[in-house]
C-alpha positions as CSV (number, residue, x, y, z in Angstrom):
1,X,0.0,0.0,0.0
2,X,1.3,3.3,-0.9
3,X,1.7,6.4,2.2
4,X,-0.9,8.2,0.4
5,X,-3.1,5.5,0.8
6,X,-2.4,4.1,4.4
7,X,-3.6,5.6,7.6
8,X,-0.5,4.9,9.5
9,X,0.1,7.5,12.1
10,X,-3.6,9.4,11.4
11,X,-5.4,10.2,14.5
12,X,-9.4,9.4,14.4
13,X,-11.8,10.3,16.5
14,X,-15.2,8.1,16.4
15,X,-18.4,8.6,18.2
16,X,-19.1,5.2,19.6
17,X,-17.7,2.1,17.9
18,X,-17.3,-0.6,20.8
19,X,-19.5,-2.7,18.4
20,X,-20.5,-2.9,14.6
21,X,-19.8,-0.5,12.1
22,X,-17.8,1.8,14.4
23,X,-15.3,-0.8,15.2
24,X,-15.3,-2.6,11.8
25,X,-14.3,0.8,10.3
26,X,-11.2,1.5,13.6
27,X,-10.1,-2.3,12.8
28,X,-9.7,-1.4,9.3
29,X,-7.8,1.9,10.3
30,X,-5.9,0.5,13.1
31,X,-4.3,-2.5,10.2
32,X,-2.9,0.4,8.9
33,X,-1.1,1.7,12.4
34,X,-3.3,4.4,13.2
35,X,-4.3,5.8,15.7
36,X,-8.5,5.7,17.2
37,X,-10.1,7.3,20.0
38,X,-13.1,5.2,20.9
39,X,-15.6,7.7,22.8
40,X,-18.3,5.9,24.0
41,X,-20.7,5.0,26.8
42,X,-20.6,1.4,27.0
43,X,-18.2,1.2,29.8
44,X,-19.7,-2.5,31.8
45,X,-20.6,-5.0,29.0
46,X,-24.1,-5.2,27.8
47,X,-26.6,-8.0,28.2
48,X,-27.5,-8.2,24.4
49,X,-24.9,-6.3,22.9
50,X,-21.3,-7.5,22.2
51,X,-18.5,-5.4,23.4
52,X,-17.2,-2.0,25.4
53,X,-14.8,0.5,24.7
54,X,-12.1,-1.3,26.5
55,X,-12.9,-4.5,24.1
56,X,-12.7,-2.3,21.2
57,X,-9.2,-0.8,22.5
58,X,-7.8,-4.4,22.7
59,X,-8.9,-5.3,19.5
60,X,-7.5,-2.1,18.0
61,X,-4.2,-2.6,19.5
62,X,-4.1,-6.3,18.8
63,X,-4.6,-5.4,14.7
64,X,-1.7,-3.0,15.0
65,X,-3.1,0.8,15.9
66,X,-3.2,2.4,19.1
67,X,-6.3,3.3,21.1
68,X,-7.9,5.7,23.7
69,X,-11.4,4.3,25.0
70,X,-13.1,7.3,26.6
71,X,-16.7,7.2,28.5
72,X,-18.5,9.7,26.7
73,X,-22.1,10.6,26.2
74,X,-21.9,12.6,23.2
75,X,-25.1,14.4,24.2
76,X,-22.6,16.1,27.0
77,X,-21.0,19.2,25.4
78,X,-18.2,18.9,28.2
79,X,-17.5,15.2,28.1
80,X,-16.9,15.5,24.5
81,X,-14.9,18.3,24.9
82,X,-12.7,16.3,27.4
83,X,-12.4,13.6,24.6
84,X,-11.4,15.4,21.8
85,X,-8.9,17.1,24.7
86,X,-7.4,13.6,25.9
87,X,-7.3,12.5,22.2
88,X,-5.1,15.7,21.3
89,X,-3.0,15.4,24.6
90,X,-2.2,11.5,23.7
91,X,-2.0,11.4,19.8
92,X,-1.1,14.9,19.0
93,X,-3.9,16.1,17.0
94,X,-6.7,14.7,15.2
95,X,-7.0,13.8,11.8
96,X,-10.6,12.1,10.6
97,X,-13.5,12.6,13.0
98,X,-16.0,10.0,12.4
99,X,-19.7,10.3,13.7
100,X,-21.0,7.0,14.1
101,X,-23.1,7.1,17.2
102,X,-26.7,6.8,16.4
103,X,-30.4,6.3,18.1
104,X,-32.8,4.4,16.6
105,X,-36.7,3.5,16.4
106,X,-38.7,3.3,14.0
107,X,-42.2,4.3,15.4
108,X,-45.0,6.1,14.4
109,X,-46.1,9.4,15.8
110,X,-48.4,8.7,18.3
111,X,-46.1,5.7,19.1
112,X,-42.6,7.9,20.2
113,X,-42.8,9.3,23.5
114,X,-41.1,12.3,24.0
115,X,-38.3,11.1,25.9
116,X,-37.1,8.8,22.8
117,X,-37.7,11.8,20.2
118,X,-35.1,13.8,22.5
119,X,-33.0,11.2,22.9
120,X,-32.1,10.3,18.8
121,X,-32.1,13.8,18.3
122,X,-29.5,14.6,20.7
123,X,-27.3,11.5,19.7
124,X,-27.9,11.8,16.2
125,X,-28.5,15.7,14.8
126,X,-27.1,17.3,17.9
127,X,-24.2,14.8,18.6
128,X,-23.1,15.0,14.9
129,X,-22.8,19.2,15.6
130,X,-21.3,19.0,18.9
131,X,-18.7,16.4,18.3
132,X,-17.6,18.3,14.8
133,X,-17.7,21.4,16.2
134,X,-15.5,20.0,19.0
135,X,-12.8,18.5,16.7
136,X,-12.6,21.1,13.8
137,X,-10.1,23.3,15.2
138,X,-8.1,20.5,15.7
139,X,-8.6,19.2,12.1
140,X,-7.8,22.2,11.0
141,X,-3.9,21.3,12.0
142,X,-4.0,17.9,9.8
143,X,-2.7,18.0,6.3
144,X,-5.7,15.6,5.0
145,X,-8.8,16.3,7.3
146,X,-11.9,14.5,6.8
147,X,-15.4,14.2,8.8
148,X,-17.4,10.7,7.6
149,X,-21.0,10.7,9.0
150,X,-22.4,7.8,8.6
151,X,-25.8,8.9,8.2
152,X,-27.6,8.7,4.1
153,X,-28.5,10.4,1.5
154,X,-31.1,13.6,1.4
155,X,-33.8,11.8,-0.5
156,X,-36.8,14.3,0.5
157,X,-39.4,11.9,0.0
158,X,-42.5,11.3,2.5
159,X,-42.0,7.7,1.9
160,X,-38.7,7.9,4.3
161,X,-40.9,10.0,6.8
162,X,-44.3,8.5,7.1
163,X,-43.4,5.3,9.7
164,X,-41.3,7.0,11.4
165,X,-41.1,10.4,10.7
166,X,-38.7,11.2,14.3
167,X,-36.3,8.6,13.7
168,X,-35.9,10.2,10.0
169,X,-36.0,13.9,11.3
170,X,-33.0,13.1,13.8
171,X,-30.9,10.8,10.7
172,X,-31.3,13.5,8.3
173,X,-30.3,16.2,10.7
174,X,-26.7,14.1,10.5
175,X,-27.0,14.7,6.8
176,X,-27.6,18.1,6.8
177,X,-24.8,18.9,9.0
178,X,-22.9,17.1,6.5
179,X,-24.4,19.5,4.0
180,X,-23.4,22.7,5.6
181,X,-20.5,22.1,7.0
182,X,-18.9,20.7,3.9
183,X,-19.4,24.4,2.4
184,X,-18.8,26.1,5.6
185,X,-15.2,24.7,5.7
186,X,-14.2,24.1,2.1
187,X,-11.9,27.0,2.5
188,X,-10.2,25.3,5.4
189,X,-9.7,22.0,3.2
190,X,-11.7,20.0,5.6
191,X,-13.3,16.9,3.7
192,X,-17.2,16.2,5.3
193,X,-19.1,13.5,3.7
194,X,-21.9,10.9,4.7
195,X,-21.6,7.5,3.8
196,X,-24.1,5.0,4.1
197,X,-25.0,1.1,2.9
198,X,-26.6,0.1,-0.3
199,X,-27.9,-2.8,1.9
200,X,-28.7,-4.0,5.7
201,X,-25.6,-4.4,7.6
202,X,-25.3,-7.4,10.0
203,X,-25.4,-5.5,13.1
204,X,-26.7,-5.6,16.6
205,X,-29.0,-3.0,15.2
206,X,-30.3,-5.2,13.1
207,X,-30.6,-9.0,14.7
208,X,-32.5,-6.7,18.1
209,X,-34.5,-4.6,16.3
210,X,-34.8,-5.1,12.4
211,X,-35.6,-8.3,11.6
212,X,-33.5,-10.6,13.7
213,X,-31.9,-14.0,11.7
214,X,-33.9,-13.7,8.5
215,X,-32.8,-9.5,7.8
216,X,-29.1,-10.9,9.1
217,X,-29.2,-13.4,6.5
218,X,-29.7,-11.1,4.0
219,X,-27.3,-8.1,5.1
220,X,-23.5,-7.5,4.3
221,X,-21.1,-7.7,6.6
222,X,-20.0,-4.3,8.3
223,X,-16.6,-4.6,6.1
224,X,-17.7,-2.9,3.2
225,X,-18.4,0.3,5.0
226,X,-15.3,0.5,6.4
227,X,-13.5,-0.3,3.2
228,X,-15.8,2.7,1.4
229,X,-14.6,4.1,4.4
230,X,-10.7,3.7,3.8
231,X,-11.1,4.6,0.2
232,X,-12.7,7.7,1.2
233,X,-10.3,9.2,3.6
234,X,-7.5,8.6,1.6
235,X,-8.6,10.7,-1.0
236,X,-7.4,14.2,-0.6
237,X,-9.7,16.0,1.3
238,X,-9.8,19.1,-1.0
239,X,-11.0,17.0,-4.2
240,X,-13.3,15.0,-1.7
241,X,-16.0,16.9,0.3
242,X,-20.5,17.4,0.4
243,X,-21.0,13.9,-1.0
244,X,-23.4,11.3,0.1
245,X,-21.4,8.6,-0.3
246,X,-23.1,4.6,-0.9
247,X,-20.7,2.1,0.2
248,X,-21.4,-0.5,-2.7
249,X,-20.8,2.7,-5.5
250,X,-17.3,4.0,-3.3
251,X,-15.7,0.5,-3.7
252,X,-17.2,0.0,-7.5
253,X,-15.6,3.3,-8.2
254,X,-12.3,2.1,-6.6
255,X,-12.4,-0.9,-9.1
256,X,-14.0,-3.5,-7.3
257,X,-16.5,-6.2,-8.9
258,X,-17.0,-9.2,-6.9
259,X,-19.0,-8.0,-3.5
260,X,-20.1,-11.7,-2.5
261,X,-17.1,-11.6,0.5
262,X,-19.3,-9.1,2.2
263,X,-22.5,-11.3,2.0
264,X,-20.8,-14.8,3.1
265,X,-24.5,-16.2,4.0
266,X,-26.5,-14.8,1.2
267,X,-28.8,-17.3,-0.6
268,X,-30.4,-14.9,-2.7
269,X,-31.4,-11.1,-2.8
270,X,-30.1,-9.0,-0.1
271,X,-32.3,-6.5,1.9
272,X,-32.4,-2.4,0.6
273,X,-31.7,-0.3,3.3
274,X,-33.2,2.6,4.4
275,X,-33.4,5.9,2.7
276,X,-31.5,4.7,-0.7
277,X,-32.9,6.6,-3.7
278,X,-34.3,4.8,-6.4
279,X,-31.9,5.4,-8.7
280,X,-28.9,4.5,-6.7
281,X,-30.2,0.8,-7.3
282,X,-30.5,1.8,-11.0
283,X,-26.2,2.3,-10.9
284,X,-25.9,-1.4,-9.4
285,X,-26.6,-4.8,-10.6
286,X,-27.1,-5.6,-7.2
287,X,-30.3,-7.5,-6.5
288,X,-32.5,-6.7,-3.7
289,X,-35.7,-7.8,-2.2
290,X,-38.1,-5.3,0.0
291,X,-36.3,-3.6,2.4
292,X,-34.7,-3.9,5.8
293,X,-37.2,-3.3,9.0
């Protein structure tokens, strides 16, 4: 692998990533020898979900990077700002913020109490602003800064909205800071994207809340994000920045064809995920069946 192409010696910040996407995307850093702050809350391991911060740090180390696990509630503006502060104090900067931490569920009106409105808003719109804001003035030091939210595509349709029009309010608030702030601070040469799957990924997320075995069965593996990921941020962040990145298009563009290692299980079609525009699947030969949820 070239330099310009490795992460070796980067510095990335990610919201969550004890489990999942998070950490699939900090392995794939970390095999390069970087270096991955994992700001988190899950502290004490869960009773359904695999894995903490301090898991995540070993597994980081063990595939070559070095990490910081930090307890943080990314809905407290000074717990962040004592992450990103340790992350500086330890690594010496920051290079890629990633915000990965989401809430999710997918009720109707009358079926979200107030309580869980507040709470995906805060982790999803308001923790995307916070823990940017918190980390561009440090970015601003790196010669190739990115910000990846994970978090899809503008698609203003009410299609997106009508089951669960607060859970699509709070995502799309992600994207629209990824809107903004991609304009905001072109002049500063600070690459902000979203990326987000073509497909169901085979996470917690999914097996708990979104269809269980049968929607596993027919996801990809969290590997493909964090390759789109990799080819992303190695991309120089001037030429790079306001795109809504699909993982399955990143990696297509980068020259890849065969996408059946991501999908080990697959007997036929894989589930659409959420919020993909029509004609996204129009760009693939990818064959899908209904949609995940």
């Amino acid at each position: 692998m070239s330099e310009a192409k490795s992460l070796k010696g980067k510095t990335i910040f990610m919201s969550g990533g004890s489990r999942g996407i998070g950490l699939a995307i900090a392995l794939k850093a970390a095999r390069d020898g970087a270096n991955v702050t994992i700001a988190a809350k899950t502290a004490e391991p869960h009773p359904k979900l695999p894995g903490t911060i301090y898991t995540a740090a070993e597994e980081i180390e063990a595939a070559g990077g070095k990490a910081l696990p930090v307890i943080c509630d990314i809905r407290d503006e000074a717990q962040v700002g004592e992450a990103v502060e340790k992350t500086v104090a330890q690594f010496g900067g920051i290079d890629i913020c990633v915000n990965n931490a989401s809430a999710i569920q997918l009720t109707g009106t009358l079926a979200t109490d107030m309580k869980r409105f507040d709470l995906m808003h805060q982790i999803n719109t308001r923790g995307t602003y916070l823990v940017s804001k918190m980390c561009i003035p440090h970015l601003k030091g790196s010669d190739n800064p990115h910000i990846v939210n994970l978090a899809p595509p503008l698609d203003m349709k009410a299609k997106w909205f009508k089951n669960h029009v607060a859970y699509t309010m709070a995502k799309f608030g992600m994207s629209m800071c990824t809107l903004g702030m991609s304009a905001e601070f072109a002049k500063d040469g600070i690459a902000i994207n979203s990326l987000w799957p073509l497909t169901a990924i085979d996470t917690a997320a999914v097996r708990n809340l979104l269809g269980g075995e049968t929607v596993a069965a027919m996801s990809r593996t969290p590997e493909i994000l964090a390759d789109a990921f990799h080819a992303i941020v190695t991309k120089p962040s001037r030429e790079v920045t306001g795109n809504f990145f699909i993982d399955e298009l990143v990696l297509r563009d980068e020259g890849v064809t065969d996408f059946s290692v991501y999908a080990p299980g697959a007997k036929g079609p894989l589930a659409a995920d959420f919020f993909v525009p029509d004609e996204v699947f129009e760009m693939t030969d990818t064959k899908v069946a209904g949609m995940v949820g």
